[in-house]
C-alpha positions in Angstrom: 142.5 -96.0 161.9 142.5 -92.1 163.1 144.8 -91.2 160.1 143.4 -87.7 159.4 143.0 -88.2 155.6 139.5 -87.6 155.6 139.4 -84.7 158.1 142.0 -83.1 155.8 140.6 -83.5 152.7 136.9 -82.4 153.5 136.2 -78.8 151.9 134.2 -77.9 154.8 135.2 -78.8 157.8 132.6 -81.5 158.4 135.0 -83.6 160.2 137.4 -83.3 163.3 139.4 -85.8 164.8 138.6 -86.2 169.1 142.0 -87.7 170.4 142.3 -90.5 167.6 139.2 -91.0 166.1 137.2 -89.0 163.6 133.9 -87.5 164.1 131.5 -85.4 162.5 131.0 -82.3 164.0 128.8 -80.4 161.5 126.9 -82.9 159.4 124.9 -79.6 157.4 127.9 -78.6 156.3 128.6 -81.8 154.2 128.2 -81.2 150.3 128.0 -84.9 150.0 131.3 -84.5 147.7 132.8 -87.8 148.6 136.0 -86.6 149.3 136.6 -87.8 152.6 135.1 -91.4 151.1 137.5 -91.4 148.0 140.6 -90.4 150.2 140.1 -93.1 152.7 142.7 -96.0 152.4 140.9 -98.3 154.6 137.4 -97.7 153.1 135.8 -96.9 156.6 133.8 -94.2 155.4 131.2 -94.4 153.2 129.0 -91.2 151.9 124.9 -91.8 151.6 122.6 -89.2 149.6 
């Protein structure tokens, strides 16, 4: 969808959006706190431990 939500929500900067999409640009950085899952009103992310 390219909304932003998740990229905006995520406590460290794991995500960034390129034009419209999103994409992770630091995947180490991710705490795995689901935020950017939870936020996501078309369920097209999905966090894995």
């Amino acid at each position: 969808m390219g909304c932003s939500i998740c990229v905006d929500f995520c406590p460290t900067n794991v995500l960034e959006m390129r034009g419209t999409v999103v994409a992770v640009k630091d995947l180490a950085a991710c705490t795995r706190c689901q935020l950017c899952d939870l936020r996501c009103p078309d369920f097209a992310i999905q966090v894995f431990d």
